[in-house]
Each structure stands twice: as structure tokens, then as C-alpha cells.
N, C-alpha and C positions, 0 to 999 in steps of 0.2 A: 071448392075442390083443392083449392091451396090449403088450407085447413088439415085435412083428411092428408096430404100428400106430407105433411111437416109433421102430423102425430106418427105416423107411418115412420118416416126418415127417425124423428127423436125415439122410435121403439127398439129399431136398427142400431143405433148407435148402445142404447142401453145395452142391446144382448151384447154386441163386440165388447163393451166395458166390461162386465159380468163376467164374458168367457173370459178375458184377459186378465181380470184380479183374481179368477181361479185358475190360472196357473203361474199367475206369480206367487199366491200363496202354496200350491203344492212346490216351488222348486226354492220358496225360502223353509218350507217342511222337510225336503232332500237336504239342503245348505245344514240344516239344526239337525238330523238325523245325524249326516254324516260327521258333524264338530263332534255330536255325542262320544261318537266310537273313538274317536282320534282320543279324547280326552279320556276316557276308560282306558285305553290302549295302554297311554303313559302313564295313568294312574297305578295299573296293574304293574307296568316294567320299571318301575322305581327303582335308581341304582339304589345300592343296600348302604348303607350308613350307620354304624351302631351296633349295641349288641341284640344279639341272637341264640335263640339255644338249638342244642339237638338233643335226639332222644326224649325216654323218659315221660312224663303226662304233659299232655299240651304243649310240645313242643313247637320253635316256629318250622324248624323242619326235622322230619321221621328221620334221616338220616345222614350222615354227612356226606354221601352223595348227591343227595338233595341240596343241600348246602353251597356243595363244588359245583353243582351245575345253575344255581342263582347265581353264583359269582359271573361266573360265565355268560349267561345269558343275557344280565341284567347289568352288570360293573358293578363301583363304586363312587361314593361321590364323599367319601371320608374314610377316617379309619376305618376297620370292621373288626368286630372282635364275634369269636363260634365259640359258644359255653355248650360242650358235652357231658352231658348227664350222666353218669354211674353207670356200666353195661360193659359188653363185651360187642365191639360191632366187626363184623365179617365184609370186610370192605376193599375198595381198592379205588382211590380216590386220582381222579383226573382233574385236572383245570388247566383251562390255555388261555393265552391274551385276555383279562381282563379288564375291559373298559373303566376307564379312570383311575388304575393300579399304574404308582408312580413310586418314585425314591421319601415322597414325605405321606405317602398312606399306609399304614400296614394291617396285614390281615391277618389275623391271629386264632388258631386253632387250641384250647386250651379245656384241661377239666373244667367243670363246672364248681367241683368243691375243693381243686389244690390239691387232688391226690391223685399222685401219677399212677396209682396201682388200680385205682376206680375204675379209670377207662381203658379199656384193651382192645386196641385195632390191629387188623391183620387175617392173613388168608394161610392159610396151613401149606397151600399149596401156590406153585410160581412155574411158566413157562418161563423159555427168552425172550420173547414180546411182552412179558405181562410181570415183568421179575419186580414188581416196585409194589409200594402201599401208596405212600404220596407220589402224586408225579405233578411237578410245575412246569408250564413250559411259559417262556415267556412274561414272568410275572416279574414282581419284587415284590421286596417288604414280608414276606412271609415267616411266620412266626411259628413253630409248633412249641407248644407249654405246656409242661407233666401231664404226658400220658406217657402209654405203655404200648408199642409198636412191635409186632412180630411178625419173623418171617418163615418161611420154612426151616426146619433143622435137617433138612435130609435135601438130595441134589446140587445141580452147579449153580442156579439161582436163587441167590433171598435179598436181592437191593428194598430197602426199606424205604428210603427218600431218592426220588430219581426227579433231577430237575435239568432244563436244557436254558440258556438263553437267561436264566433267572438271578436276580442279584439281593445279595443281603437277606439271605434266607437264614433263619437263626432256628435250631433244637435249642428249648432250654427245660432242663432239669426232664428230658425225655430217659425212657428206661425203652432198650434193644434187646430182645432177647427171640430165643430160636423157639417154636413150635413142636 
């Protein structure tokens, strides 16, 4: 009868063992699910470092709005340089506080081929809330390079670059002109 009572007991103990490494493997399968997402997470929100284009075939983003709003979303983790493509874009570009935008990173908006007459940004029309093409808040280091910015030529609104809180923002070789 001892026999019988000790295979019995060693059966007992197997199932407890059995259930118990089946749910340490399903909560080391939760642990590895959830590392997965966390790690995609930050893969996908990588600060931007480098260049990038807009516009045009294949670009990394359709627009410079797009653009303004990776900045934003995502920061920097180095210079950044925006190569726009040949076109006319109908825009009105936002960005605020920039993560990792500092006095030695700068972000630079620039044609793609060195011709400021290539790219033409700008909205024919302007509220007083909305009177800007660029608008920085918060940033530095911002750089606009040959393009071609316009604003309305009619009403009391056409500010073209409107930046608040923003330091060492530099227009070079940019072309202003009214709609």
C-alpha cells in the first residue's frame, strides 16, 4: 500500500510541476511579446539625424509638413538637413519644441538642386492666426536655404517666417515675394 500511495503522491507532484512550467513559460511569452513592442516602438520613433528629402519620386516624406511634424514628434539626435524637390508646395509649416534641438544641431530646410526659384512655398491666402508660412516656436538652429516663400499680396496679413522663443534662425539666399 505504500507503493501505490508514493506513485500516487510522485503523480501529484508531476501535474503541480507541469502546471507551474506552463505558466512560467506563458509569462516569460508575455515578458518577450511585450520587450518586442517596446523595441519596434523605438525603432519606429528614431530621432531624425541626417539627410532627408521631400517631394518628388520616393521621397522620405510627401511633404514638408510631414517633415515639420517628424521633427516634432520624433526630435533630433544630430544635424538635420530637408532636401526639397522641384514643385510648388501649398503649405504652412508648424514645429514646436524639438527634442534634441540645441545651439550645436541645426535643421536645415534647403532646395534639393540649389535653385531657389525650383521650390515655391506659400499659401495665396493668410488669416491673423494663420499670417506665417514658417512658424518656429521654441527651437534653434534653423536654417532656410534657396527657396522661394510667398505670401499673400492682398490684405493686412503676409508674415512669411514667424518664430517665437527661437534662436539663430538664418534665411539664406531665400527669394520673398507677394502672390
Amino acid at each position: 500500500m505504500q507503493v501505490v500511495s508514493s506513485v500516487n503522491l510522485n503523480r501529484v507532484f508531476m501535474d503541480v510541476e507541469a502546471s507551474s512550467l506552463s505558466s512560467i513559460f506563458a509569462f516569460m511569452k508575455f515578458l518577450f511579446t511585450l520587450l518586442c513592442m517596446v523595441l519596434m516602438t523605438k525603432i519606429n520613433l528614431a530621432q531624425l539625424n541626417g539627410t532627408y528629402t521631400i517631394g518628388g519620386i520616393a521621397p522620405t516624406y510627401a511633404t514638408i509638413t510631414d517633415a515639420a511634424s517628424a521633427l516634432t514628434s520624433q526630435g533630433i539626435s544630430g544635424n538635420v538637413t530637408f532636401n526639397i524637390r522641384p514643385g510648388t508646395y501649398s503649405e504652412r509649416i508648424t514645429f514646436n519644441a524639438i527634442t534634441g534641438n540645441s545651439a550645436t544641431r541645426t535643421i536645415t530646410f534647403q532646395a534639393e538642386n540649389g535653385d531657389s526659384s525650383s521650390v515655391v512655398i506659400g499659401l495665396p491666402t493668410s488669416l491673423n492666426t494663420t499670417n506665417y508660412i514658417f512658424k518656429a516656436t521654441n527651437t534653434q538652429n534653423v536654417v532656410i536655404r534657396r527657396l522661394t516663400l510667398f505670401g499673400p499680396s492682398s490684405g493686412t496679413y503676409g508674415t512669411v517666417v514667424f518664430h517665437t522663443i527661437a534662436m539663430v534662425s538664418r534665411l539664406k539666399t531665400v527669394e520673398l515675394l507677394e502672390f
